[in-house]
C-alpha positions in Angstrom: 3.3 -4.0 -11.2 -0.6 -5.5 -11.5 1.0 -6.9 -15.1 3.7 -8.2 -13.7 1.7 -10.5 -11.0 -0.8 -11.5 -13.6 2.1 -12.7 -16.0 3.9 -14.7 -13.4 0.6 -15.9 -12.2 -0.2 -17.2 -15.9 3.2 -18.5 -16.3 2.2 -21.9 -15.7 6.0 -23.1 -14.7 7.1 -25.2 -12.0 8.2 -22.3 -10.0 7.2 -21.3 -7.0 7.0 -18.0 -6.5 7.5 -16.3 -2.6 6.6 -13.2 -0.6 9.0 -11.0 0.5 9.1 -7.7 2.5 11.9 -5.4 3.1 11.8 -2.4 5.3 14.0 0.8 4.2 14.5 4.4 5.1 15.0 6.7 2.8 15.6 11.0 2.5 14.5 12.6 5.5 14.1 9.4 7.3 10.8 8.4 5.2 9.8 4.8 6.4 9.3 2.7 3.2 8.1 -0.4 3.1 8.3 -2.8 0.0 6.2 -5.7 -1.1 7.8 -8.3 -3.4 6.8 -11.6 -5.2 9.6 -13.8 -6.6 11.2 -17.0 -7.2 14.4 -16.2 -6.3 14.8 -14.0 -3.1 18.4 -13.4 -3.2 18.0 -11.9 -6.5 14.5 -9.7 -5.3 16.8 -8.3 -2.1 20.0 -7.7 -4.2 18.0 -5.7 -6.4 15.6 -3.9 -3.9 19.0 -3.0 -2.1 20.8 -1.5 -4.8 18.2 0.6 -5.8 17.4 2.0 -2.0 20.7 2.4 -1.4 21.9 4.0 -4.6 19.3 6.6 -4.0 20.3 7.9 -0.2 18.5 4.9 1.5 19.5 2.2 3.6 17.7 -1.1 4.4 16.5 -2.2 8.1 17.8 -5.2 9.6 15.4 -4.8 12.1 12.0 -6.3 11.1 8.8 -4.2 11.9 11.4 -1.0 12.3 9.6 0.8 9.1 6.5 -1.1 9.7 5.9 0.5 12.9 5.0 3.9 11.1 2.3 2.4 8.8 -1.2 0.3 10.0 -2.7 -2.2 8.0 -6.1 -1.3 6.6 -8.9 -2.1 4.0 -9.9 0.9 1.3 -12.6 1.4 -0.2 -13.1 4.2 -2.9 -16.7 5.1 -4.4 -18.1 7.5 -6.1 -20.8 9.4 -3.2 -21.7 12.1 -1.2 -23.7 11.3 1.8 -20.8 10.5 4.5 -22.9 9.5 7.4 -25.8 7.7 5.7 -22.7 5.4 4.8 -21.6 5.6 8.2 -24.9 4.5 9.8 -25.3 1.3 7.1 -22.1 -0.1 7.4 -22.3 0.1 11.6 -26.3 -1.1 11.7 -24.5 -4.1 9.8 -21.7 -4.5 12.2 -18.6 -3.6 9.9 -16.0 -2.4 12.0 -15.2 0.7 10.2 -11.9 3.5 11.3 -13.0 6.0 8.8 -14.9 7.2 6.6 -14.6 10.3 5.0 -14.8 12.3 1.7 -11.6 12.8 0.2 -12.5 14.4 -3.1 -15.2 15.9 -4.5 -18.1 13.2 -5.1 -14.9 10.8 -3.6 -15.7 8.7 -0.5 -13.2 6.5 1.0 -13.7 4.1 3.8 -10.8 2.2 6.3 -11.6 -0.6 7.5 -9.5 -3.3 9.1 -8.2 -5.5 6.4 -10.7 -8.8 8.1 -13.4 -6.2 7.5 -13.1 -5.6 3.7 -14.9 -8.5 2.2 -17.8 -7.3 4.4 -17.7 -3.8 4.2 -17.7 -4.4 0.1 -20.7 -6.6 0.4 -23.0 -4.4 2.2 -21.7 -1.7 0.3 -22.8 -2.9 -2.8 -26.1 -4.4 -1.3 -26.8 -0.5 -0.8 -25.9 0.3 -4.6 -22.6 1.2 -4.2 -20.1 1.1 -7.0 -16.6 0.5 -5.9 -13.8 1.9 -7.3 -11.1 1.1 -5.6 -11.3 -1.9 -2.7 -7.6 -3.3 -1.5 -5.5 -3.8 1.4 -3.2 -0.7 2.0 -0.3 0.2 4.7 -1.5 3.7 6.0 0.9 5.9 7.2 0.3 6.6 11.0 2.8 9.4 11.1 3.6 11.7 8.0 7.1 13.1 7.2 7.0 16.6 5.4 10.3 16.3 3.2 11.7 19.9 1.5 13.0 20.0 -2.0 15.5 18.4 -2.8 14.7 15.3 -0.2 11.5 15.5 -2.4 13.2 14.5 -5.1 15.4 12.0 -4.2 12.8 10.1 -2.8 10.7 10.2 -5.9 13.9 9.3 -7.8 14.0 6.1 -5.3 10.3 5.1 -5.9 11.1 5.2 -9.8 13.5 2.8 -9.3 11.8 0.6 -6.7 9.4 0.3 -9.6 11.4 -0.8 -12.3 12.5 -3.9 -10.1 10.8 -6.7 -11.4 10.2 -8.7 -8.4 8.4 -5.2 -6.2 5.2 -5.8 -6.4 4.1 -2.2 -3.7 5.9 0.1 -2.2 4.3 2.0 0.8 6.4 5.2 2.1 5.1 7.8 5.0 6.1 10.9 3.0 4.1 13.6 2.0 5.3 14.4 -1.4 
């Protein structure tokens, strides 16, 4: 997908090259949302509806339907241990922070919103922080547990979301 950006970035043609987002369910009413980039939206929808629908999902027609289940947020992923030392730094520097928390072992991750990101990196690495991982994300508000088979056909639906050229990210609320 990042390959994909960089190469129509680099392309250097007169194309322009547009945003899209389409909002699906798919097995076991998962809210998916999809992020495209293309110069040619009939050809990024044709394609991002063939592969939802072959695969048990169906597109919205209503915008912000699948949205709904997700918030917008900026991540930030370090290496780290001390939670609420972090804490305390990025609120004595007024970075309006939702969470942080440790998520692996040694793992920290911090949500902030995504106006916050830029801010919450800088003070971050004015405390010696190495980043990892620092992007804007949709975070699923509410989580769908999905059996077996469900399981499986979203994964199957995903595969193919990636191998569309034009999808960019996919964000579903599934817990697979």
């Amino acid at each position: 997908v990042i390959e994909r950006a960089i190469a129509k970035a680099k392309g250097g043609s007169a194309d322009s090259y547009e945003a899209g987002r389409y909002e699906a369910f798919g097995p076991g009413g998962t809210a998916i949302v999809i992020n495209t980039l293309t110069d040619n939206n009939k050809r990024a929808f044709a394609n991002v509806r063939a592969a939802v629908t072959h695969h048990g999902g169906t597109i919205s027609d209503r915008s912000g339907s699948a949205a709904f289940h997700f918030e917008d947020a900026g991540v930030i992923e370090f290496v780290g241990n001390d939670v609420d030392a972090l804490t305390e730094t990025l609120i004595l520097n007024e970075v309006d922070v939702k969470e942080v928390k440790q998520v692996e072992d040694n793992v920290i991750r911090v949500l902030v919103s995504p106006k916050e990101l830029a801010k919450a990196k800088d003070v971050l690495n004015q405390n010696g922080v190495e980043i990892d991982v620092a992007e804007t994300k949709m975070i699923p508000v509410d989580v769908v547990d999905l059996d077996g088979e469900e399981k499986q056909k979203l994964k199957n639906l995903l595969d193919a979301l990636d191998e569309v050229e034009d999808v960019q990210s996919v964000f579903h609320n599934a817990n697979i």
